[in-house]
N, CA, C and O atoms as a GROMACS GRO file, in nm:
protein
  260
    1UNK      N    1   0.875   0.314  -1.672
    1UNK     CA    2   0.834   0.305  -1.810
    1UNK      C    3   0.891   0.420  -1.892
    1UNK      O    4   0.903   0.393  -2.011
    2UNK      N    5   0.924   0.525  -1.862
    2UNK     CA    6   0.961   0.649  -1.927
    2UNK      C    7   1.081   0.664  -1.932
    2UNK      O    8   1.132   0.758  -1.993
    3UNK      N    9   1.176   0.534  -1.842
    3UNK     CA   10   1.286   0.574  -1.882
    3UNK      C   11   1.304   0.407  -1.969
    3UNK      O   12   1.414   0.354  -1.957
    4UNK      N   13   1.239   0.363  -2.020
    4UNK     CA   14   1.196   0.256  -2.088
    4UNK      C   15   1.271   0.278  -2.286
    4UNK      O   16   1.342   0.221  -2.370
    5UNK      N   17   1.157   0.451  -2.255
    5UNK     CA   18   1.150   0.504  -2.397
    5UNK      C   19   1.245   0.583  -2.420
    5UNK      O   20   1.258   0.627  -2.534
    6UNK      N   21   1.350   0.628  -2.299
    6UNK     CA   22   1.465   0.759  -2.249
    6UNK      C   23   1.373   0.907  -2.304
    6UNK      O   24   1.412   0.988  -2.389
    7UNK      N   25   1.267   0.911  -2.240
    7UNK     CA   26   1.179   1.021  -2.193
    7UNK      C   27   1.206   1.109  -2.091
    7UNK      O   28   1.232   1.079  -1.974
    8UNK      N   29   1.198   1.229  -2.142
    8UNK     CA   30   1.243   1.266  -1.990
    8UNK      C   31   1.096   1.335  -1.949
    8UNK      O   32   0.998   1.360  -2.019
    9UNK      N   33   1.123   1.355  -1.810
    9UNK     CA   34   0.988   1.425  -1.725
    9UNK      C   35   0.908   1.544  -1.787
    9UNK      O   36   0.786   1.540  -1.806
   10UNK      N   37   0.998   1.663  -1.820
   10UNK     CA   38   0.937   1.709  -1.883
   10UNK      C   39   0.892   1.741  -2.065
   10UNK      O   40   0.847   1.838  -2.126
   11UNK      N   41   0.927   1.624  -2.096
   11UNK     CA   42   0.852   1.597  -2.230
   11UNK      C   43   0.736   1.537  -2.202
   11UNK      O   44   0.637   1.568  -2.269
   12UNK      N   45   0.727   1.448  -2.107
   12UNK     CA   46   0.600   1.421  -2.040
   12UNK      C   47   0.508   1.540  -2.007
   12UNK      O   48   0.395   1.543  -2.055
   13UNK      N   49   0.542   1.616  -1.944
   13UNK     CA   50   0.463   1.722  -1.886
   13UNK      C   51   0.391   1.802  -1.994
   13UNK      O   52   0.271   1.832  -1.988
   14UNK      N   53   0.474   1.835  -2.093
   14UNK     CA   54   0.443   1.921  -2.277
   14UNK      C   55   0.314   1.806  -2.273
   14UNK      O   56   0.200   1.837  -2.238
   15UNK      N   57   0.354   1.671  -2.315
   15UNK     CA   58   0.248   1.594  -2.359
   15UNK      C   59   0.113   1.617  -2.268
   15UNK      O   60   0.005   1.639  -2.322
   16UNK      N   61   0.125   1.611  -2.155
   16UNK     CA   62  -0.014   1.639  -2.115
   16UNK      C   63  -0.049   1.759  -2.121
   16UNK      O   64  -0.172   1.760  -2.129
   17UNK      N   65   0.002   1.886  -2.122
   17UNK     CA   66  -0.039   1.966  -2.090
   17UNK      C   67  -0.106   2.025  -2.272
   17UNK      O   68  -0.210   2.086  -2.299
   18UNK      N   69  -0.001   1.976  -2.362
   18UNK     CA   70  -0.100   1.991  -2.473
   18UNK      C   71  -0.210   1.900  -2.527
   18UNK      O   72  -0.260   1.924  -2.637
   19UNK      N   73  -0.261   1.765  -2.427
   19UNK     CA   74  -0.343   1.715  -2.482
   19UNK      C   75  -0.450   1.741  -2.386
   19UNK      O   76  -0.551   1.670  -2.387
   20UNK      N   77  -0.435   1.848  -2.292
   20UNK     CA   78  -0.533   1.859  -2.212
   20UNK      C   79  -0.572   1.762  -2.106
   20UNK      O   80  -0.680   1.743  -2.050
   21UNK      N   81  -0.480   1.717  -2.096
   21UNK     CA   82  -0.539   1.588  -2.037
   21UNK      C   83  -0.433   1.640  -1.881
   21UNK      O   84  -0.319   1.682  -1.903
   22UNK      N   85  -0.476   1.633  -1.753
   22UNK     CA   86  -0.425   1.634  -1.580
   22UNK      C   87  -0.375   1.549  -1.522
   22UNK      O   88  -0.429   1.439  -1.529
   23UNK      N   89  -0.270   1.561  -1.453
   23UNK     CA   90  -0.216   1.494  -1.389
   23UNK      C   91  -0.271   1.464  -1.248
   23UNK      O   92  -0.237   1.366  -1.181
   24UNK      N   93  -0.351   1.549  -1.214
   24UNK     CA   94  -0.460   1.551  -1.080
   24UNK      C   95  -0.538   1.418  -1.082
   24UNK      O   96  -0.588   1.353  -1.174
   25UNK      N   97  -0.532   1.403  -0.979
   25UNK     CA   98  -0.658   1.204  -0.984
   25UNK      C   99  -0.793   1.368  -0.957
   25UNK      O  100  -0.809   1.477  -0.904
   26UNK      N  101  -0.862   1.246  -1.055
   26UNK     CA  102  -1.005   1.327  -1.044
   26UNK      C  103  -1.047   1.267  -0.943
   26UNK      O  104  -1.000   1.177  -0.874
   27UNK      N  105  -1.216   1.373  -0.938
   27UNK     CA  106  -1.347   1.341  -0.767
   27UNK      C  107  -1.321   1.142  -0.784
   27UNK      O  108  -1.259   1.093  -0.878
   28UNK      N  109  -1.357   1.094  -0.720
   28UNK     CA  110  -1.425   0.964  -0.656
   28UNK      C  111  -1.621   0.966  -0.719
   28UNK      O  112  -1.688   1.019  -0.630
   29UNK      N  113  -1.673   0.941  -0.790
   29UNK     CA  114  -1.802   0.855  -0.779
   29UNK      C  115  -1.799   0.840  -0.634
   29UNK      O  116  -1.710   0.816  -0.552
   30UNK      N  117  -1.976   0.870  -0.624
   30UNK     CA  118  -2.013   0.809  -0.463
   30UNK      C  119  -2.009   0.655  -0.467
   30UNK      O  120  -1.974   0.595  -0.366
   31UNK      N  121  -2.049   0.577  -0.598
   31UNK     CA  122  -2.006   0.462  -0.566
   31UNK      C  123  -1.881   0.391  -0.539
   31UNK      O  124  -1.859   0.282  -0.485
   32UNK      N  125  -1.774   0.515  -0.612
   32UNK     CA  126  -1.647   0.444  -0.613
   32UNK      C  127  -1.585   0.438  -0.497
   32UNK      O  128  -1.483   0.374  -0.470
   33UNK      N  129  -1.673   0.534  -0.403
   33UNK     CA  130  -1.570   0.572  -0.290
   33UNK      C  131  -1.649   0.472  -0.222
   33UNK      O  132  -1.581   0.427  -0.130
   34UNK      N  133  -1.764   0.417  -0.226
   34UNK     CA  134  -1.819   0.306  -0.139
   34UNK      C  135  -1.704   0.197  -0.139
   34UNK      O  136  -1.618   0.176  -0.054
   35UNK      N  137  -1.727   0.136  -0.257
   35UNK     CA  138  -1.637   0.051  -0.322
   35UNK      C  139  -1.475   0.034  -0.238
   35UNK      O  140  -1.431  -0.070  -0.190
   36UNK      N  141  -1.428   0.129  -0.239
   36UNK     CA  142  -1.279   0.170  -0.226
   36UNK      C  143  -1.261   0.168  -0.113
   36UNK      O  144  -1.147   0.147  -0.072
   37UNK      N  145  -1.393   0.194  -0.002
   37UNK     CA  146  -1.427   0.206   0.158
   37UNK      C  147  -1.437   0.022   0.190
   37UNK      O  148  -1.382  -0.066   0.257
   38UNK      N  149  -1.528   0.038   0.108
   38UNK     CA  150  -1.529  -0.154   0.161
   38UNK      C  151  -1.377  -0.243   0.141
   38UNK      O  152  -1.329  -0.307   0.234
   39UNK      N  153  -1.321  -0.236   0.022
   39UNK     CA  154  -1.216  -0.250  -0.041
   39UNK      C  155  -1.107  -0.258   0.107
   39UNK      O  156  -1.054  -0.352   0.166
   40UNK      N  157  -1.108  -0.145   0.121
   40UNK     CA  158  -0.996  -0.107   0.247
   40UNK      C  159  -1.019  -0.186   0.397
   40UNK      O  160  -0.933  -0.242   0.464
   41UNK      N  161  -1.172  -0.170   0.426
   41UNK     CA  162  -1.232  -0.252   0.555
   41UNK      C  163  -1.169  -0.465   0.501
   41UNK      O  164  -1.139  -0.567   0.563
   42UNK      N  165  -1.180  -0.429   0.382
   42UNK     CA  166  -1.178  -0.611   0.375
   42UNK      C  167  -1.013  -0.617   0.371
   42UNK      O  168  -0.960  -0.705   0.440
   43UNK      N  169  -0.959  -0.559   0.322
   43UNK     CA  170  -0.828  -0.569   0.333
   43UNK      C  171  -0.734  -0.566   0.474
   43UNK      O  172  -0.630  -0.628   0.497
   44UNK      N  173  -0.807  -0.472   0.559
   44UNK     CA  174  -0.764  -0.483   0.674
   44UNK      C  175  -0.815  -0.553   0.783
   44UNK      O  176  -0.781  -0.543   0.901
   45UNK      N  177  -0.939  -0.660   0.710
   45UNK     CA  178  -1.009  -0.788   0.813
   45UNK      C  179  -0.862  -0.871   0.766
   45UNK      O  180  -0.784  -0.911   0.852
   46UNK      N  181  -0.836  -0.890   0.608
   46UNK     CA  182  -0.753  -1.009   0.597
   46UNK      C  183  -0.622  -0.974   0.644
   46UNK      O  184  -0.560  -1.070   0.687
   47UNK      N  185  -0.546  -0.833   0.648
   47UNK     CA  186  -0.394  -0.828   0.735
   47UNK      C  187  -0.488  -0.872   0.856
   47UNK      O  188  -0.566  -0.929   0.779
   48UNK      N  189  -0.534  -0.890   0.954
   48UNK     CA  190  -0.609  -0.921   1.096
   48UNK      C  191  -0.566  -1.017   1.074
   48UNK      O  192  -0.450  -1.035   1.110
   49UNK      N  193  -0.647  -1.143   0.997
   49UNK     CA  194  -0.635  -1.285   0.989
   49UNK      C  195  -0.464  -1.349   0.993
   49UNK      O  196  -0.394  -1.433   1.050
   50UNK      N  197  -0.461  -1.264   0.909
   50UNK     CA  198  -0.262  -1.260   0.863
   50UNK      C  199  -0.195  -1.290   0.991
   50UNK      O  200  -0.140  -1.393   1.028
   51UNK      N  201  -0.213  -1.164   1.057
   51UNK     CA  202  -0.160  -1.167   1.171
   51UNK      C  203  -0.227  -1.288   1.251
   51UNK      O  204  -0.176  -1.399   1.234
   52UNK      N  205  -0.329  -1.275   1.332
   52UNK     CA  206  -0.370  -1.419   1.374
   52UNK      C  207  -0.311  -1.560   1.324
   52UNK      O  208  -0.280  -1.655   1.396
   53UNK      N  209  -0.304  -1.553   1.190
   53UNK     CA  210  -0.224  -1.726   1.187
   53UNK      C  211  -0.084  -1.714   1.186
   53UNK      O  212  -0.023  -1.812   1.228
   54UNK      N  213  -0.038  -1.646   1.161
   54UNK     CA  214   0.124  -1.569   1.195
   54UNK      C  215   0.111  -1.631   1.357
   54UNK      O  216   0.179  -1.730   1.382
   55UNK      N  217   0.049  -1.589   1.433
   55UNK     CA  218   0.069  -1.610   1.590
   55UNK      C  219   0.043  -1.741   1.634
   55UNK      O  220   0.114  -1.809   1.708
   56UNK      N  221  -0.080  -1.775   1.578
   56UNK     CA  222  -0.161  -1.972   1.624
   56UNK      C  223   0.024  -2.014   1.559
   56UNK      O  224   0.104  -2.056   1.642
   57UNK      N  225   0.057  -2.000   1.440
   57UNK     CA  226   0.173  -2.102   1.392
   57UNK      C  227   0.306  -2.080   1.491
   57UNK      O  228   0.384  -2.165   1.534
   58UNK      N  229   0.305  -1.946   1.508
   58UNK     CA  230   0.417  -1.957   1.647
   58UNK      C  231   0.403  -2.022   1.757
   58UNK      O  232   0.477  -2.095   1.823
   59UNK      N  233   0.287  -1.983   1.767
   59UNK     CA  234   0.225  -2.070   1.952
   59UNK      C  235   0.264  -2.215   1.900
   59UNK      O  236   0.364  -2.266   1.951
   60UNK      N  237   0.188  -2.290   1.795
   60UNK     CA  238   0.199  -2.450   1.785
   60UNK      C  239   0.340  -2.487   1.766
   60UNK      O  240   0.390  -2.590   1.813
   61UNK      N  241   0.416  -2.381   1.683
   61UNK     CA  242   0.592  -2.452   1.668
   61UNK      C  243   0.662  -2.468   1.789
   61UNK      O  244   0.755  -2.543   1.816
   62UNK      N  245   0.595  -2.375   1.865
   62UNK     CA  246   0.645  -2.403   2.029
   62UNK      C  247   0.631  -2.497   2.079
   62UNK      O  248   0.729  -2.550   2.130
   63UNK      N  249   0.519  -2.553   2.085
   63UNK     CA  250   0.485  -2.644   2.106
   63UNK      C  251   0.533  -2.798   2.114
   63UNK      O  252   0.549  -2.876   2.207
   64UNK      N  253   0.547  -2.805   1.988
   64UNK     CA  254   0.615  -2.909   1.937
   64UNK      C  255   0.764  -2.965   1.960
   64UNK      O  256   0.815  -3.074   1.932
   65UNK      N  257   0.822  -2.839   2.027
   65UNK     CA  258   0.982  -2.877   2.066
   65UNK      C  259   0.996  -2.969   2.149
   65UNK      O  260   1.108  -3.004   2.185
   0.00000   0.00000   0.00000
């Protein structure tokens, strides 16, 4: 996006640093980090599944020859 506007990096940097505003990710909320915890557990049930029908569809194409 910044080279969108032909911005360079540090005109970016002036801009935040005079609007006060950080480039740091702020704390996590205890809820957010719940959130973001579950988020991650469900995401890595569905790569699981992924993988599982990835494999049943290999096993059955075999099959079929």
């Amino acid at each position: 996006m910044v080279r969108d506007f032909d911005l360079t990096e540090t005109a970016i940097r002036l801009w935040l640093a005079r609007s006060g505003a950080s480039h740091k990710p702020r704390d996590l909320e205890h809820d957010e980090r719940a959130e973001l915890a579950e988020l991650r557990r469900e995401n890595r049930r569905l790569r699981e599944g992924i993988e599982i029908l990835k494999r049943a569809t290999a096993f059955f194409a075999r099959g079929t020859r």
